[in-house]
N, C-alpha and C positions, 0 to 999 in steps of 0.2 A: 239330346244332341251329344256326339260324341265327339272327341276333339278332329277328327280327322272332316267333318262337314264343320267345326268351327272355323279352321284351318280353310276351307272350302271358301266359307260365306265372306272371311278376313278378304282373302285374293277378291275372289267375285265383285267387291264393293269397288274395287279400283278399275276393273275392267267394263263396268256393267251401272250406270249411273244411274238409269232407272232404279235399280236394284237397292243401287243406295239410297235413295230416297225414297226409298217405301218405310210404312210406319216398320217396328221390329218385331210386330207380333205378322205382320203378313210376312216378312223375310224367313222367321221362325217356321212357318207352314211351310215355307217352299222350298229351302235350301235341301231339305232331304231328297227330294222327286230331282233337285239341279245337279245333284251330287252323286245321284245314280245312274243317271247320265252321264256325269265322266267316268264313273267309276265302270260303267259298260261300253267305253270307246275305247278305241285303238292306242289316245291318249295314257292310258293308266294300265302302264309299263313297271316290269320289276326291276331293271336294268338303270333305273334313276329315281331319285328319292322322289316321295309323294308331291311333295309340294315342287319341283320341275316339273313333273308330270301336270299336275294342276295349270300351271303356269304355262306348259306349249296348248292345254287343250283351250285356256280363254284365250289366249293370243288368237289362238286359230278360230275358233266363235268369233272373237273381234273382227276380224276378216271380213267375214261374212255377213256383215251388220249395216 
């Protein structure tokens, strides 16, 4: 894990409550496959730091939940 999906998984616990209470080794297997997901959406923009970026794409997941 490299810090930019640590980064990821930190946000994601607040947005995503399931998430956060999963044990740490299933969160560990997933966050990679959740993160390239953002990292392939419209969300993950060069024009604003990583973590805004991160931050409009769960907002916006949130939505939709």
């Amino acid at each position: 894990m490299n810090y930019n999906e640590y980064l990821f998984s930190c946000l994601l616990k607040i947005y995503d409550k399931e998430f956060e209470q999963m044990e740490y080794d299933v969160q560990y297997f997933i966050i990679a496959q959740r993160y390239l997901g953002f990292t392939q959406s419209s969300f993950n923009v060069e024009t604003k730091s990583e973590y805004e970026c991160i931050v409009d794409y769960l907002t916006d997941k949130n939505k939709t939940r």
